[in-house]
Backbone as numpy.savetxt, mean C-alpha at the origin, in Angstrom:
# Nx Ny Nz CAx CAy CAz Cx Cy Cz
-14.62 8.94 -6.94 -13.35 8.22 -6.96 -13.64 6.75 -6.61
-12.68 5.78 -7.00 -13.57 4.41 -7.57 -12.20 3.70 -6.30
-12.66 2.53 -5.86 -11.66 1.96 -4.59 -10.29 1.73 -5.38
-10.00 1.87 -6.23 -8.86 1.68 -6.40 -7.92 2.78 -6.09
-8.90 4.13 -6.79 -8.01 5.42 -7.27 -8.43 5.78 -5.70
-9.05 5.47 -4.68 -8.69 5.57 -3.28 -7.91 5.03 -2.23
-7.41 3.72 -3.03 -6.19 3.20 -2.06 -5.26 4.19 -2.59
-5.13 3.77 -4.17 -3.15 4.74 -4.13 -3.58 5.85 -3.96
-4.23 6.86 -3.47 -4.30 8.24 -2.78 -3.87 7.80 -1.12
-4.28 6.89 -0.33 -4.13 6.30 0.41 -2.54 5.96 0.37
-1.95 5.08 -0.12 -0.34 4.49 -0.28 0.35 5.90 -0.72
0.22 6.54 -1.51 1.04 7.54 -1.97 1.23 8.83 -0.67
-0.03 8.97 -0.42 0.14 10.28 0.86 0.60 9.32 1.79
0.79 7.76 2.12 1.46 7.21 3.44 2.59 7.95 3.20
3.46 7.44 2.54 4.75 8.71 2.47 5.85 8.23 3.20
6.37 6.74 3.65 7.24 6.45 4.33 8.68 7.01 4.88
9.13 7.79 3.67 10.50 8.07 3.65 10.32 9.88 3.37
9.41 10.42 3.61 9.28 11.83 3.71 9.78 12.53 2.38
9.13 11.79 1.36 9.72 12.33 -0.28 8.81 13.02 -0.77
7.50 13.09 -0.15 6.12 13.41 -1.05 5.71 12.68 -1.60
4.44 12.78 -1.98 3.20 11.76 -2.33 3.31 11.64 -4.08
4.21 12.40 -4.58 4.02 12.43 -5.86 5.06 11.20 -6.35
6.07 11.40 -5.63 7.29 10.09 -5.74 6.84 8.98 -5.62
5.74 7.97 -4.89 5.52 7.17 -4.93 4.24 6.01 -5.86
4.49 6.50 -7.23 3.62 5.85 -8.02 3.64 4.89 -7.88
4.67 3.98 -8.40 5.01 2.82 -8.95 4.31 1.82 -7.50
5.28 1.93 -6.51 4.85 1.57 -5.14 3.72 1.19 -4.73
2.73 2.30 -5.53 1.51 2.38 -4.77 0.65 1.51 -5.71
1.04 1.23 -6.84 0.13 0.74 -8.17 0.86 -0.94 -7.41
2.46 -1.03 -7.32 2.32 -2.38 -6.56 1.85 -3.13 -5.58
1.77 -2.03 -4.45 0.89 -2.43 -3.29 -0.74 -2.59 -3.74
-1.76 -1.89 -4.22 -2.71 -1.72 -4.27 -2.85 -2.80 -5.13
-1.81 -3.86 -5.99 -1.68 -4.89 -6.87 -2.14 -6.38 -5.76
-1.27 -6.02 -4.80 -1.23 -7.14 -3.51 -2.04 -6.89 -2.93
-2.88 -6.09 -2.33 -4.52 -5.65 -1.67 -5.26 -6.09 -2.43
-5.42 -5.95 -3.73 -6.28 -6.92 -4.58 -6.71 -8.54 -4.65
-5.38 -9.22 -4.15 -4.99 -10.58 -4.59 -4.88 -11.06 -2.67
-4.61 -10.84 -1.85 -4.53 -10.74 -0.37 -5.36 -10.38 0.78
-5.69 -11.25 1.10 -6.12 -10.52 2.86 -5.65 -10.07 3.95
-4.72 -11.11 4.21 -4.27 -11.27 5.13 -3.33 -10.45 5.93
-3.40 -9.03 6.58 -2.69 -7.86 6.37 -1.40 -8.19 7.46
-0.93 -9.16 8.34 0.54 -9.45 8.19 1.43 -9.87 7.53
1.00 -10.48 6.17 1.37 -10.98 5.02 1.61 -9.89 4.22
0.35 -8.78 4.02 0.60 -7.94 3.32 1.59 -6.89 3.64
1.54 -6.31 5.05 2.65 -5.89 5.44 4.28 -6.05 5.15
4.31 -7.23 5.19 5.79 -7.86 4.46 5.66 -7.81 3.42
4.91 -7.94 2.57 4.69 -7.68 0.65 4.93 -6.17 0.77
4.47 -4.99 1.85 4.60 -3.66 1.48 5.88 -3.44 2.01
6.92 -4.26 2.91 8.10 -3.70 3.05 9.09 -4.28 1.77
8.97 -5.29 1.27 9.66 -5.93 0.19 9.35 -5.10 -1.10
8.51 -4.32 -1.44 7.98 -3.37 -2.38 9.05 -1.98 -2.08
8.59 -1.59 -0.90 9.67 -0.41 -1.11 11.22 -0.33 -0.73
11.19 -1.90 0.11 12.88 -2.21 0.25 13.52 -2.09 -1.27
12.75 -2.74 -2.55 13.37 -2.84 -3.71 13.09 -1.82 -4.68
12.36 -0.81 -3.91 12.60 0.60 -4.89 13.96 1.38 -3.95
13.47 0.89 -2.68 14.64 2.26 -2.01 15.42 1.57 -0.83
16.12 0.63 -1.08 16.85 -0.31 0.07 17.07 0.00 1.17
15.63 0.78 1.92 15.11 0.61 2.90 13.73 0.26 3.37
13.66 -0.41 4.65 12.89 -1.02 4.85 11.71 -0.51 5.71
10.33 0.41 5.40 9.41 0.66 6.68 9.19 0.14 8.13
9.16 0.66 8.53 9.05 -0.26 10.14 7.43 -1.35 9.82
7.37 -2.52 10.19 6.58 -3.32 10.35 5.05 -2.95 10.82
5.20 -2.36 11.90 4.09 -2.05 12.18 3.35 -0.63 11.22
4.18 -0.21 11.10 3.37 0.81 9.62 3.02 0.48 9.02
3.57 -0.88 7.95 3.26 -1.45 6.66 2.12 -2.16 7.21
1.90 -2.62 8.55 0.27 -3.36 9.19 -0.48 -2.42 8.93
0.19 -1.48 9.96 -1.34 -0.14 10.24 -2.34 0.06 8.26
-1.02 0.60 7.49 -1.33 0.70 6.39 -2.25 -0.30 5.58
-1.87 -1.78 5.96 -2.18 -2.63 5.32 -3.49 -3.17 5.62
-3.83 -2.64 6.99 -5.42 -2.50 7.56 -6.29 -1.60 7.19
-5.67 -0.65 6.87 -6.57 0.58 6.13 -6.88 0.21 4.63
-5.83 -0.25 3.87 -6.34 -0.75 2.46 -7.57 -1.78 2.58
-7.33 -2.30 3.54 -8.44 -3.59 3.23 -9.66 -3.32 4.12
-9.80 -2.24 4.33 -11.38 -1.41 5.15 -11.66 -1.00 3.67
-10.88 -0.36 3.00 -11.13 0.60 1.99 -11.79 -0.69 0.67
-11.06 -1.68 0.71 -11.66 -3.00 -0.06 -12.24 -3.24 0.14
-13.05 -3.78 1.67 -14.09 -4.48 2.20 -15.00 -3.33 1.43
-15.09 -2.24 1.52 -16.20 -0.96 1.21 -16.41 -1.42 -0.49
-15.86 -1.75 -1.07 -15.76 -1.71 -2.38 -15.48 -2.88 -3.41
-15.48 -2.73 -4.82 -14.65 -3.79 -5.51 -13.93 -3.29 -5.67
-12.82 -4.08 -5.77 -11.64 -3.31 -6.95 -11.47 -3.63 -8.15
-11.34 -3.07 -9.36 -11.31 -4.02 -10.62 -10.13 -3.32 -11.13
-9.42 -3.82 -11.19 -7.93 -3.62 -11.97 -7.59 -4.01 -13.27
């Protein structure tokens, strides 16, 4: 499995809103869009609450979308990503 197709396994099982991992494609192909292009994981954090505020007009708690947004970019540092 190649760093990409290991973040959105990563974003999709996060699972914010307790829907299952299968519901969150789109989400996860956008976030893993902004992990590509970003470092900076308090920045990215707010890119991952503005992502699923505008699929589901609610908002993750902050410090999740960090925690999360630190784990994508361990999983980057390990890898390229080529999109």
């Amino acid at each position: 499995m190649g760093t990409y197709e290991k973040m959105i396994e990563v974003v999709k099982n996060w699972d914010p809103f307790q829907m299952g991992p299968e519901f969150y494609e789109t989400e996860a192909s956008d976030v893993v869009n902004v992990i590509s292009v970003f470092d900076d994981p308090k920045y990215i954090a707010k890119k991952i609450q503005h992502i699923y505020f505008m699929s589901f007009e609610e908002v993750p708690a902050l410090e999740k979308c960090e925690k999360l947004a630190m784990e994508l970019l361990i999983i980057k540092e390990g890898g390229s990503c080529s999109l």
